[in-house]
ROVORO-198534 format. One record per residue (C-alpha): residue number from 1; residue in one letter; x, y, z. Coordinates in Angstrom, 3 decimals. Layout:
# residues N
+-----+------+----------+----------+----------+
! seq ! type !        x !        y !        z !
+-----+------+----------+----------+----------+
! NUM !    A !        X !        Y !        Z !
...
+-----+------+----------+----------+----------+
***
This chain:
# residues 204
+-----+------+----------+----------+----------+
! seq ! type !        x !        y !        z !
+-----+------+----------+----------+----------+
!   1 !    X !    2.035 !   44.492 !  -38.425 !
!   2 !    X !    1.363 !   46.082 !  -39.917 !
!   3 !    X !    4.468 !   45.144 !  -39.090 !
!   4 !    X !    7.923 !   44.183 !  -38.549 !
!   5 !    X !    5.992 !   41.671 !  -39.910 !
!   6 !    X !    5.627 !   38.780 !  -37.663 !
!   7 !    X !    4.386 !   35.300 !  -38.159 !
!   8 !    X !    2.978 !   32.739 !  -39.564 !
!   9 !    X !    0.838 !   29.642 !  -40.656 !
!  10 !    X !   -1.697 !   27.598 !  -38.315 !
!  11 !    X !   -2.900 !   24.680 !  -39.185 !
!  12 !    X !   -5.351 !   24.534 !  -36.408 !
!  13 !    X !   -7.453 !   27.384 !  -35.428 !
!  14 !    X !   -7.924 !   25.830 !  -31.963 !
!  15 !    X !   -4.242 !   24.957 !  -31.444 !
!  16 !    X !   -1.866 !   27.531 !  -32.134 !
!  17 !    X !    1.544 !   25.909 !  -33.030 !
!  18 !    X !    5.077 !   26.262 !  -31.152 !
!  19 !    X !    5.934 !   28.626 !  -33.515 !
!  20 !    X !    9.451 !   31.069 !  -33.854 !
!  21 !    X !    9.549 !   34.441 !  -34.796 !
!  22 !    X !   13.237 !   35.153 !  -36.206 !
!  23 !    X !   13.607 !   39.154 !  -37.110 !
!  24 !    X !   15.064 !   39.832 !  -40.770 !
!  25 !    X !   16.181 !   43.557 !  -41.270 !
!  26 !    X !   17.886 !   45.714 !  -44.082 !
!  27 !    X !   18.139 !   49.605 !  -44.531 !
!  28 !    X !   16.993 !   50.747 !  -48.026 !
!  29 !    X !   18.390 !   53.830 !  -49.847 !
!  30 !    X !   16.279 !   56.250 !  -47.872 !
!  31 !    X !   17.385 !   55.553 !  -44.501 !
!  32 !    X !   14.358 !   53.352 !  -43.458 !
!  33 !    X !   14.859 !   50.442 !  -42.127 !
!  34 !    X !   12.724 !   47.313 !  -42.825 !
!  35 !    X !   11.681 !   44.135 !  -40.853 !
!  36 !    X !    9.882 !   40.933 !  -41.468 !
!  37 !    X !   10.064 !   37.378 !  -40.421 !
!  38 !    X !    9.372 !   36.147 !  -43.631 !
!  39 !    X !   12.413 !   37.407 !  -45.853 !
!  40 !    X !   11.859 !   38.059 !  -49.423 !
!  41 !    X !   14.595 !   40.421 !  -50.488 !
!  42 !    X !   17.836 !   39.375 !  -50.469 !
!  43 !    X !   18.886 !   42.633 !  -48.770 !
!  44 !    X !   17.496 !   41.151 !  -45.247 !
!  45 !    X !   19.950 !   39.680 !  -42.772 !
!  46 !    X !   18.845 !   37.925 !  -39.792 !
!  47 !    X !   18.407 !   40.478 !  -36.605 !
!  48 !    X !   16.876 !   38.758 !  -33.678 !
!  49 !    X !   17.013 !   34.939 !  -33.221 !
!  50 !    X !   13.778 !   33.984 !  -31.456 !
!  51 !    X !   14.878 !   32.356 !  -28.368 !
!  52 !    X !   13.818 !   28.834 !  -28.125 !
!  53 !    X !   11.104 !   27.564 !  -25.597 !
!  54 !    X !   11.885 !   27.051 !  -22.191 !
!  55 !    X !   13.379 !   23.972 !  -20.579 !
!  56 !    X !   10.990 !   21.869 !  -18.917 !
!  57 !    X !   14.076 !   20.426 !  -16.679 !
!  58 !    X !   15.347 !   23.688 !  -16.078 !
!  59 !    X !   12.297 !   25.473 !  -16.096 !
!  60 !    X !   14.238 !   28.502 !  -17.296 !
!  61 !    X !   13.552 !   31.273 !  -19.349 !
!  62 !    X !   15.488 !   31.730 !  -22.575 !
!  63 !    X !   16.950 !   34.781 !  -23.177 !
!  64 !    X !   15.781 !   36.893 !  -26.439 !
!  65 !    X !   17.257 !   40.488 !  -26.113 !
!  66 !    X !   20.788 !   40.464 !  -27.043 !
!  67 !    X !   23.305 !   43.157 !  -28.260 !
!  68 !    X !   22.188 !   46.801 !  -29.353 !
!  69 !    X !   18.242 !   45.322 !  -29.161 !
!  70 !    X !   18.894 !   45.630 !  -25.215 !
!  71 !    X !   20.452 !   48.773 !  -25.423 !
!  72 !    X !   17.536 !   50.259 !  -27.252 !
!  73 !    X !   15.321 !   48.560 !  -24.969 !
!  74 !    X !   16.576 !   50.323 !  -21.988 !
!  75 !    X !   16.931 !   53.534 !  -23.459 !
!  76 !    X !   13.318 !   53.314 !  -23.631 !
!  77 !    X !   12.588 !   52.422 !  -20.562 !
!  78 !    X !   11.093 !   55.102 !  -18.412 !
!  79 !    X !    8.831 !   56.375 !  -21.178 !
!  80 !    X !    7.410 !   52.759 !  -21.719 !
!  81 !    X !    6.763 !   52.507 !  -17.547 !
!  82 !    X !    5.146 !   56.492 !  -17.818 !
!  83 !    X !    2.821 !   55.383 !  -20.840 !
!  84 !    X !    1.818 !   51.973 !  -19.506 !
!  85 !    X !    0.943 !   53.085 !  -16.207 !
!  86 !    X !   -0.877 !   56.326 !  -17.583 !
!  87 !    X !   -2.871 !   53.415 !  -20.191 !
!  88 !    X !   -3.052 !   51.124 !  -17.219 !
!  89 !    X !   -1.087 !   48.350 !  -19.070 !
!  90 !    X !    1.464 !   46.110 !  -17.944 !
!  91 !    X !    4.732 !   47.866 !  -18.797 !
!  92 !    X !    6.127 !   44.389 !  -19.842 !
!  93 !    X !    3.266 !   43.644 !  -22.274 !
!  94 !    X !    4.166 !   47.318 !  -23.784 !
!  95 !    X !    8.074 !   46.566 !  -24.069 !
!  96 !    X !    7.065 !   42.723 !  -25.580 !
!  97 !    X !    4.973 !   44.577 !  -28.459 !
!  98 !    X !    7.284 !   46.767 !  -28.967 !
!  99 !    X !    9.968 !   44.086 !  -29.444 !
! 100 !    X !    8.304 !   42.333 !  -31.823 !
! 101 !    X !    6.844 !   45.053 !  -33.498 !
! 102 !    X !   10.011 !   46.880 !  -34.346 !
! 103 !    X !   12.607 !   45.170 !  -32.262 !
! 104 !    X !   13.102 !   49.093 !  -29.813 !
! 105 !    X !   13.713 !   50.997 !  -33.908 !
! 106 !    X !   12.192 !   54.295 !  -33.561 !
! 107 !    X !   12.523 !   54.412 !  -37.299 !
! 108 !    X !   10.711 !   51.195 !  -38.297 !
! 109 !    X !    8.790 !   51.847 !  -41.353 !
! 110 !    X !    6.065 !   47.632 !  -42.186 !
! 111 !    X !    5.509 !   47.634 !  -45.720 !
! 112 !    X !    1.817 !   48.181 !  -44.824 !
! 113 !    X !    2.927 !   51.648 !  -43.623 !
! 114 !    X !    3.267 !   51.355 !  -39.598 !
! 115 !    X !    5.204 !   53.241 !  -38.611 !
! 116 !    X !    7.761 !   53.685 !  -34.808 !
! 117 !    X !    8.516 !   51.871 !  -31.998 !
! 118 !    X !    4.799 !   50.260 !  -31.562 !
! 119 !    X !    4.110 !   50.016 !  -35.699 !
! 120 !    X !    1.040 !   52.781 !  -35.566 !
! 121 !    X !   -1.043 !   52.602 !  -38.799 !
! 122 !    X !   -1.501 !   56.299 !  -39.949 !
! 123 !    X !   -5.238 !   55.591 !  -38.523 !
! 124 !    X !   -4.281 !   54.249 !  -35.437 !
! 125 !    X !   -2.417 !   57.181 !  -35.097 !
! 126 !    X !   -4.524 !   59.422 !  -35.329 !
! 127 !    X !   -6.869 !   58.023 !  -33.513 !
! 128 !    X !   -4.553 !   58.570 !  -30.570 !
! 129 !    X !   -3.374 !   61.868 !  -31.076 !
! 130 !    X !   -0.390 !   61.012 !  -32.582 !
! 131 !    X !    0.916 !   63.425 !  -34.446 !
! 132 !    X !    4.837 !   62.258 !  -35.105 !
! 133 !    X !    4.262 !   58.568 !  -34.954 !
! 134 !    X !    8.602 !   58.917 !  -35.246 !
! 135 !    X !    8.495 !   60.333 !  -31.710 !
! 136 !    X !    9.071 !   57.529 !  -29.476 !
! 137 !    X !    7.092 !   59.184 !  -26.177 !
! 138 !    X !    3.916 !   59.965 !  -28.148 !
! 139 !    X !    3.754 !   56.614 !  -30.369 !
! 140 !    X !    4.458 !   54.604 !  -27.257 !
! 141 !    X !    1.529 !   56.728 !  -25.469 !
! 142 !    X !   -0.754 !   56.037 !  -28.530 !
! 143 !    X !    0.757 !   52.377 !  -28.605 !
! 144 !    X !   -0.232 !   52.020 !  -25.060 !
! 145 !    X !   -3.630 !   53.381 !  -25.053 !
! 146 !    X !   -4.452 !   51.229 !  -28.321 !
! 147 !    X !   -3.679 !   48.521 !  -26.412 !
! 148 !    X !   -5.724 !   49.332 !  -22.956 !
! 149 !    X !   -8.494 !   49.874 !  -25.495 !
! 150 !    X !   -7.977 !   46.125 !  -26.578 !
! 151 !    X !   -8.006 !   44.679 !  -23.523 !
! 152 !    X !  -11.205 !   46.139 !  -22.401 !
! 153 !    X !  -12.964 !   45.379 !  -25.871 !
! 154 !    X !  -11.921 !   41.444 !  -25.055 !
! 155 !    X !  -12.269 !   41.749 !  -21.224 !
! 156 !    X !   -8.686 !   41.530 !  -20.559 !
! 157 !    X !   -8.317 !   38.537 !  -23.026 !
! 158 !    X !   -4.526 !   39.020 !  -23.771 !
! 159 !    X !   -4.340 !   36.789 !  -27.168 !
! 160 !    X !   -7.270 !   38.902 !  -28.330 !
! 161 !    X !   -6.246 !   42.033 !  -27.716 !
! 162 !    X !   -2.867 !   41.065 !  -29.287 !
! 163 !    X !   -4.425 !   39.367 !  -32.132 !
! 164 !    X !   -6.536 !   42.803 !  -32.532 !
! 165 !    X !   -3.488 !   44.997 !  -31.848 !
! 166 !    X !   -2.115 !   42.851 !  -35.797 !
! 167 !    X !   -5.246 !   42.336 !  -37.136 !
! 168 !    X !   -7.415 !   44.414 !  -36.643 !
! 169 !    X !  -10.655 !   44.608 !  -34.383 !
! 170 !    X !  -12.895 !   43.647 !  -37.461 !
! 171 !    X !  -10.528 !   40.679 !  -38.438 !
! 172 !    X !  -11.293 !   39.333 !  -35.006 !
! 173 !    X !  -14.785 !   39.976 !  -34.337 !
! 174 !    X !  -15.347 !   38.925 !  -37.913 !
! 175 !    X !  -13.810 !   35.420 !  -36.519 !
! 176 !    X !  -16.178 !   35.318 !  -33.597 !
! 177 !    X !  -13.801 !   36.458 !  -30.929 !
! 178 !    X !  -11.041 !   34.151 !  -31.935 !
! 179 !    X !   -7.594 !   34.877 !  -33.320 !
! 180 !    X !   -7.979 !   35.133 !  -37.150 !
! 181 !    X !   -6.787 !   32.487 !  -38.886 !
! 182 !    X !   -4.343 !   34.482 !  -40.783 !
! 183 !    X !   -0.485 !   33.494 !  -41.593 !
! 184 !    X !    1.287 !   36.505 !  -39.996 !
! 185 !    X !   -1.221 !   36.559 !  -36.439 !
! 186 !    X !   -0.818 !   33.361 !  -36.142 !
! 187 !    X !    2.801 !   33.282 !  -35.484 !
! 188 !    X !    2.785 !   37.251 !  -33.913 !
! 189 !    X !    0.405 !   36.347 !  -30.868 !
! 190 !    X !    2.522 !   33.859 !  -29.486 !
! 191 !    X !    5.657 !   35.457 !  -29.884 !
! 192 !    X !    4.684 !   38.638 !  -28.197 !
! 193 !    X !    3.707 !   36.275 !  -25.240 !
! 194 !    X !    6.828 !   34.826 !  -25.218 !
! 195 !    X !    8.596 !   37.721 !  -24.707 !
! 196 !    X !    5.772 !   39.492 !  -22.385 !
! 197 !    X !    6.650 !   36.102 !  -20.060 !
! 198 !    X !   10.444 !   37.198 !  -20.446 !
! 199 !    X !    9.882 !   40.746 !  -20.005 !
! 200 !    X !    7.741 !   40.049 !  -16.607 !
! 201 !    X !   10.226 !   37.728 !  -15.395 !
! 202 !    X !   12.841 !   40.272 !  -15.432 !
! 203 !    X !   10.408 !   42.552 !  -13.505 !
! 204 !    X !    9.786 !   40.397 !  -10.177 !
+-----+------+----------+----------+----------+
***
């Protein structure tokens, strides 16, 4: 992210670590609200608790949305299923981006300058016809196709595409078709599965 600003440090290109991905917020003077998972303002107060990883015994699936998160999450709901299925993307893979993106704000502003519900850079944007990247239904339909692009550029390689989606294309290609080995993708690929295995469960 761009971002809501997920993630963090590998040690091992080849084996990504059990990472978490807690979500740190404040609202500055202007309004805007702000999100990382790396705090380093004393204004930020912790959001969203990344849930912990499932039970082996139990083989259940922890539960991350809590609170007003949910609530935003289902107000967004049908435009999420009308853009995914338009994109042909899983509507779950959408709503986990989303989530860790900018946790269902329409307002999310990264410090890189991403902006909405799926943290469009002003190029990504308009790449996609965006023209109010504030306006949930048209970044989520530029959010969406972004990602259908992705997946077909890695032939339906999820980490890549994800890994892309923070990165950029270049940053992974430049890599040789592996996640970068940077701090923040590290940490953001895993934790969008995470919650894309949540989301999906809650689907069947």
């Amino acid at each position: 992210m761009r971002i809501v600003c997920f993630v963090l440090a590998l040690s091992c290109l080849l084996a990504p670590p059990r990472a978490r991905a807690d979500i740190y917020a404040f609202t500055d003077e202007q309004g805007i609200t702000h999100y990382t998972n790396l705090p380093d303002d004393s204004r930020y107060a912790l959001l969203i608790k990344s849930p912990p990883e499932p039970s082996p015994q139990r083989g259940a699936v922890a539960t991350a949305i809590r609170g007003d998160w949910r609530e935003r999450a289902a107000t967004y709901s049908g435009m999420i299923d009308r853009a995914a299925r338009t994109a042909a993307v899983h509507p779950a893979l959408v709503r986990a981006v989303i989530a860790v993106e900018s946790a269902f704000d329409p307002r999310a502003v990264s410090r890189a300058g991403a902006q909405g519900l799926m943290q469009l850079l002003p190029s990504t944007a308009r790449r996609y016809g965006v023209g109010n990247p504030f306006d949930p239904e048209q970044n989520v339909r530029g959010g969406a196709s972004y990602l259908s692009y992705l997946l077909k550029r890695y032939n339906n390689n999820i980490e890549l595409a994800l890994a892309a989606y923070n990165a950029g294309e270049d940053a992974v290609d430049r890599y040789g078709k592996t996640i970068p080995p940077y701090r923040e993708t590290r940490e953001y690929v895993p934790a969008v599965l995470r919650l894309y295995k949540q989301f999906l469960t809650r689907a069947t």
